[in-house]
LOLUMDO-674033 format. One line per 4 residues: number of its first residue (from 0); their letters; for each residue x, y, z of N, C-alpha, C, O, CB. Coordinates in Angstrom, 3 decimals. Glycine has a CB too. Example, Ala and Ser with C-alpha at 12.3 -4.5 7.8 and 13.67 -1.06 7.14 Angstrom:
2
0	AS	13.190,-5.690,7.800,12.300,-4.500,7.800,13.200,-3.300,7.800,14.236,-3.319,8.465,11.308,-4.473,9.046 ~ 12.850,-2.250,7.080,13.670,-1.060,7.140,12.900,0.030,7.870,13.409,1.138,8.039,14.084,-0.598,5.725
This chain:
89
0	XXXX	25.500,-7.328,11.526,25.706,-7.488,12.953,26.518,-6.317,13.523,26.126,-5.719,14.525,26.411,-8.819,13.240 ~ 27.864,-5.928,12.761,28.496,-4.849,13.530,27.686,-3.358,13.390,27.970,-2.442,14.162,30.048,-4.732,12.984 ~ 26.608,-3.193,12.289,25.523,-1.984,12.343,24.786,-1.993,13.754,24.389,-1.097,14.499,24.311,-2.161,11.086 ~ 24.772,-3.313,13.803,23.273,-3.524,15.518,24.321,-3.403,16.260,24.051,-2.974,17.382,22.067,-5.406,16.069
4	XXXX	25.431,-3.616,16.068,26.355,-3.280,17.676,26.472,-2.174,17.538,26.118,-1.527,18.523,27.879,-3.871,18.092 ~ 26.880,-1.531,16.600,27.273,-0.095,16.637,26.290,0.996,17.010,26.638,2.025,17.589,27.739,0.238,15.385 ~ 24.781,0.664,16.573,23.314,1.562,17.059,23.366,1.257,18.261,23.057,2.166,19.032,21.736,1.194,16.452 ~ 23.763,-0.091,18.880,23.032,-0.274,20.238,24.560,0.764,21.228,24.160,0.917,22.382,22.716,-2.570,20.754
8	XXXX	25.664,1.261,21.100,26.470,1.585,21.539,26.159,3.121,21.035,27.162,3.835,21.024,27.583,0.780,21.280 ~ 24.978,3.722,20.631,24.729,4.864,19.974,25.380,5.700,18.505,25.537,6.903,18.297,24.894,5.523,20.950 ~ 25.600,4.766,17.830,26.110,5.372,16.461,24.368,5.494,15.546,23.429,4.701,15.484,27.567,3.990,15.526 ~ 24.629,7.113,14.859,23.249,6.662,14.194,23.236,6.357,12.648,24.132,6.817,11.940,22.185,7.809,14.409
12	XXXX	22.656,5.913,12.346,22.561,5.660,10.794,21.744,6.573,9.663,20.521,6.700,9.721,21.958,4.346,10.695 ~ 22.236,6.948,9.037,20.837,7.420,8.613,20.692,6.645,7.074,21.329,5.670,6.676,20.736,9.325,8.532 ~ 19.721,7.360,6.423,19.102,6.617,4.853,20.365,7.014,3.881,21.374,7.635,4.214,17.283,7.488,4.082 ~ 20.094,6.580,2.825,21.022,6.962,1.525,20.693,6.662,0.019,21.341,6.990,-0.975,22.290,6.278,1.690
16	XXXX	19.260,5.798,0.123,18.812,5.183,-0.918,18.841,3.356,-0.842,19.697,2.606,-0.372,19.678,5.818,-2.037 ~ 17.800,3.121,-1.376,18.086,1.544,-1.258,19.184,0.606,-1.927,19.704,-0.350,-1.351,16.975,0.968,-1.682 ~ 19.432,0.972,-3.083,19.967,0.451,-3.720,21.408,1.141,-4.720,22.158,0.661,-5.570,18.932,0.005,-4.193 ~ 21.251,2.610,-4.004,22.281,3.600,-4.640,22.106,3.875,-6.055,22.932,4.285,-6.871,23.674,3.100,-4.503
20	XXXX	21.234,3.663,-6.156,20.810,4.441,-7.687,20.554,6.321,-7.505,19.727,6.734,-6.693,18.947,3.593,-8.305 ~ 21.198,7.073,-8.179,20.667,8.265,-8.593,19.674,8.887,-8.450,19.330,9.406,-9.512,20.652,8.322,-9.402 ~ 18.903,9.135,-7.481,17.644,9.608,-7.525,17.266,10.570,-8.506,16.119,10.318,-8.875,17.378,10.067,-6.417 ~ 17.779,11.647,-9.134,17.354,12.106,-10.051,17.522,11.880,-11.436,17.194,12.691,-12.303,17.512,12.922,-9.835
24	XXXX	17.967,10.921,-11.614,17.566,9.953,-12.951,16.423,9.038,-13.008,16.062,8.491,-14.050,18.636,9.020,-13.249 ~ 16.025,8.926,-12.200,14.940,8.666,-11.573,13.744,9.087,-11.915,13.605,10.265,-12.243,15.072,8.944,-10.584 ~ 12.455,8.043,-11.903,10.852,9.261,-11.989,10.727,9.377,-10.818,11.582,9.049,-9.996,9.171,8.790,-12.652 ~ 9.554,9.899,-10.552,9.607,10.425,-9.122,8.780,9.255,-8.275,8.650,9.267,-7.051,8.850,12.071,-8.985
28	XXXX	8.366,8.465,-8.976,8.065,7.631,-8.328,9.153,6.227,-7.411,9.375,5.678,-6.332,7.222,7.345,-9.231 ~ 9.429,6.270,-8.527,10.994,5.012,-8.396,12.127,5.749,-7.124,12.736,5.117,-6.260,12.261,4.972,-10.512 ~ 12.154,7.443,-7.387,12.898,7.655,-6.418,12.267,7.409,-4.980,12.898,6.901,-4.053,13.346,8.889,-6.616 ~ 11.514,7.648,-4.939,10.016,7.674,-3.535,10.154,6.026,-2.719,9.986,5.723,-1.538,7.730,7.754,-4.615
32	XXXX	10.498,5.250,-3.824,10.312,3.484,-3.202,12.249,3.721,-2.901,12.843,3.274,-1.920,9.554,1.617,-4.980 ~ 12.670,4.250,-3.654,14.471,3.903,-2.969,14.659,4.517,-1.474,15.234,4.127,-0.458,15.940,4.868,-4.070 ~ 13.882,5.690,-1.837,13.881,6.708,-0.236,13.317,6.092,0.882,13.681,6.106,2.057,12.948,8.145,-0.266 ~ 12.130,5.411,0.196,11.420,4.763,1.320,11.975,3.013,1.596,11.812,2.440,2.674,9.675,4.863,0.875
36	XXXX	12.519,2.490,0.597,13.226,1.264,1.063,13.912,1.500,1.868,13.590,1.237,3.027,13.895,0.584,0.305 ~ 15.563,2.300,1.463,16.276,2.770,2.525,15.650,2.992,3.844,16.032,2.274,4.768,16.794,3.852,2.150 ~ 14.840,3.786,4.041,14.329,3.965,5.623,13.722,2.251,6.227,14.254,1.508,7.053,12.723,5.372,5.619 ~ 12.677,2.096,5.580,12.116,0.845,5.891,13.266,-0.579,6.273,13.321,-1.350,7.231,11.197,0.571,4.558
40	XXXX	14.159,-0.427,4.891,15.456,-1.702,5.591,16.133,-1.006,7.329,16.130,-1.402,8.494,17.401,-1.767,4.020 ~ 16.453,-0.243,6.852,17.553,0.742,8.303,16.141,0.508,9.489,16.382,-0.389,10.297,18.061,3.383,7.825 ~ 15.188,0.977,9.613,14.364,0.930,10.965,14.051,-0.482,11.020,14.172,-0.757,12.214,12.954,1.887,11.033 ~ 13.621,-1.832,10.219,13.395,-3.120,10.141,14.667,-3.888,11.208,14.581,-4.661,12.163,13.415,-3.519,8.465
44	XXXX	15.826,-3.239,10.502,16.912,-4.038,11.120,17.468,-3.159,12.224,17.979,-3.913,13.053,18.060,-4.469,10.059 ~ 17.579,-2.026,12.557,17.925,-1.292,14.194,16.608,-0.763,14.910,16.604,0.031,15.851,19.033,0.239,14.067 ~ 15.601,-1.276,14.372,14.033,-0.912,15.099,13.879,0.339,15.787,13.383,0.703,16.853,13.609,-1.945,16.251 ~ 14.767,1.138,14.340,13.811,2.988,14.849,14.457,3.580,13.308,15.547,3.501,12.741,14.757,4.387,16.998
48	XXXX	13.590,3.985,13.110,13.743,4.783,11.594,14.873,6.011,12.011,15.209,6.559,13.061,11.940,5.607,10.923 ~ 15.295,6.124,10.418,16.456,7.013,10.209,16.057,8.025,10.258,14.938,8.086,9.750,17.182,6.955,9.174 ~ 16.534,9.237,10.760,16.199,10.751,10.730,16.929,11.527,9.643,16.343,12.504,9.176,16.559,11.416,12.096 ~ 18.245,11.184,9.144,18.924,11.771,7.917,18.789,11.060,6.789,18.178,9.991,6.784,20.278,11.946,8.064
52	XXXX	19.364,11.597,5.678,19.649,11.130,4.573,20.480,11.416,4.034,20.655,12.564,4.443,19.032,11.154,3.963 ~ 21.610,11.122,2.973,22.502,11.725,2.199,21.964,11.192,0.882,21.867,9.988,0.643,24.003,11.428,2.560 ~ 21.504,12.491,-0.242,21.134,11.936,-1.489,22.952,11.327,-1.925,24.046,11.809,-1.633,20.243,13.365,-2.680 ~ 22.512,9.928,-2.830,23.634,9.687,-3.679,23.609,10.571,-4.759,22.771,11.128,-5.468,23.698,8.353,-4.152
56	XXXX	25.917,10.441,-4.523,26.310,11.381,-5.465,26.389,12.571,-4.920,27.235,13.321,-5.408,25.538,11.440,-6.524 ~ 25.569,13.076,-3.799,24.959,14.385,-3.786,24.451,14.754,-4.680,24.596,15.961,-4.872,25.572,15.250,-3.553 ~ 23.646,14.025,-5.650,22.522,14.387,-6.611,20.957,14.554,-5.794,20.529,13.592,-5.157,22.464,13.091,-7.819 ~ 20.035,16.055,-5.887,19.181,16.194,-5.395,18.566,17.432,-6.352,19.099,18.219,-7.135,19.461,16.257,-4.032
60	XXXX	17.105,17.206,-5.880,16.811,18.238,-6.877,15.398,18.771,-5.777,15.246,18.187,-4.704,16.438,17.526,-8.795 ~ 14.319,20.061,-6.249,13.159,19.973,-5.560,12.414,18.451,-5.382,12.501,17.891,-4.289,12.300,20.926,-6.256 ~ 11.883,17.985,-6.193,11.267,16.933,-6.055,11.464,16.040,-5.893,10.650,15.149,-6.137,10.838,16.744,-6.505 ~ 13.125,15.731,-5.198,13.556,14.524,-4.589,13.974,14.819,-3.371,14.450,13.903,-2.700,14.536,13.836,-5.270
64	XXXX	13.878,16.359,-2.733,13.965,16.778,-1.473,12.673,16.800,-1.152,12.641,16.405,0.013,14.651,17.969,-1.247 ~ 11.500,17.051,-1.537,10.009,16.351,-1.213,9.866,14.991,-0.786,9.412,14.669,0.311,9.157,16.344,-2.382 ~ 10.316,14.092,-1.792,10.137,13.129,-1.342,11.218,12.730,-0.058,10.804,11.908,0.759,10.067,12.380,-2.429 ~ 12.342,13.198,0.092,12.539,12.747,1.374,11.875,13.058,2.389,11.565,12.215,3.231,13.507,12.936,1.693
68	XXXX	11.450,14.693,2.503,10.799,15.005,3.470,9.584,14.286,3.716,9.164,14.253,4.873,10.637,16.162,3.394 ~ 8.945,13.694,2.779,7.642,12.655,2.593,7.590,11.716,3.362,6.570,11.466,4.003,7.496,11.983,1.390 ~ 9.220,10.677,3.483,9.646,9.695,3.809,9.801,9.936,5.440,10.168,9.043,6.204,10.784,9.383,2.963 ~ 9.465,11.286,5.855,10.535,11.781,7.525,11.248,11.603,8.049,11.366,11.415,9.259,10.433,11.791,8.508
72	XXXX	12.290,11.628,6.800,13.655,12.371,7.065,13.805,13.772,7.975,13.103,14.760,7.757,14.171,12.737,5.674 ~ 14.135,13.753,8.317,14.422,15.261,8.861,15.374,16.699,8.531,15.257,17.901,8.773,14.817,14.983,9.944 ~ 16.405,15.784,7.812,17.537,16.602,7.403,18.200,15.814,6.437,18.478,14.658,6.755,18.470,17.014,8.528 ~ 18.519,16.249,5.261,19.162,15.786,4.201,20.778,16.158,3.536,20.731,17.288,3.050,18.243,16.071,3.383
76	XXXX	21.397,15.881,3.467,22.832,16.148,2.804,23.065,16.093,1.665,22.546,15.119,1.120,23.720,15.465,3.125 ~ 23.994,17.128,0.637,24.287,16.776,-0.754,25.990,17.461,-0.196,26.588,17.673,0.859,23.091,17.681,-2.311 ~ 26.257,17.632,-2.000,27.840,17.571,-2.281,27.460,19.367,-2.195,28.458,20.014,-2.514,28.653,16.583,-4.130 ~ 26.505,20.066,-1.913,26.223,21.423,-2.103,27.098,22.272,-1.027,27.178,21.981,0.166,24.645,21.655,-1.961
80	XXXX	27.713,23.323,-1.631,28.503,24.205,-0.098,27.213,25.059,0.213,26.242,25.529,-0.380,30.251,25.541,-0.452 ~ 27.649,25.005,1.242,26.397,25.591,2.645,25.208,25.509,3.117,25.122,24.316,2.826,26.101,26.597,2.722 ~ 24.230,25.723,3.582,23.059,25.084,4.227,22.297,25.796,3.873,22.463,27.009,3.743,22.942,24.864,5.556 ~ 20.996,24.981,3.577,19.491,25.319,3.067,18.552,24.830,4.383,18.414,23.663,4.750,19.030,24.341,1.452
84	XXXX	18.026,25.862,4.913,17.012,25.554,6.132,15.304,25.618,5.359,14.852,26.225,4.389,17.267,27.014,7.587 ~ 14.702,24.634,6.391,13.415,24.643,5.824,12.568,25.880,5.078,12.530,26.930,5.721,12.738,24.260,6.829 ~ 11.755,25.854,3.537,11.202,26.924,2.967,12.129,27.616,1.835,11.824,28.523,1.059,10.862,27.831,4.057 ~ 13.552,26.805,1.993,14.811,27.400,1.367,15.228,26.311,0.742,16.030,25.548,1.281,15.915,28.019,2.294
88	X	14.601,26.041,-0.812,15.261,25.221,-1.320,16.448,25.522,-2.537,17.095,24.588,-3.013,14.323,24.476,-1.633
């Protein structure tokens, strides 16, 4: 309830994984359903999908920054110093 008050007063949410498991311990499949749970619970319950993500841990790798981008995410976060723009992984 205080998430739906807080979106409807403009705070945004974004993804993080469904269940906080590691995505790159992960196959790539299993990570793909956490990425995509996360989004699917967050837009179900504030009725507009998440645009960020923060991998847990800040564990990320190529093929779990695919799959977010898969998911349309837009922009992703790790524990990494400085910024990687699209084509720049």
């Amino acid at each position: 309830d205080q998430v739906r008050e807080m979106s409807a007063r403009g705070v945004a949410f974004g993804g993080h994984s469904h269940t906080h498991r590691i995505l790159t311990h992960l196959t790539l499949a299993e990570a793909a359903g956490e990425i995509r749970g996360s989004r699917d619970t967050i837009a179900a319950e504030l009725g507009v999908p998440p645009s960020t993500f923060s991998y847990p841990n800040g564990n990320w790798n190529p093929a779990v920054a695919s799959a977010v981008a898969e998911a349309s995410f837009t922009i992703a976060f790790s524990m990494d110093r400085g910024a990687v723009s699209a084509g720049r992984g």
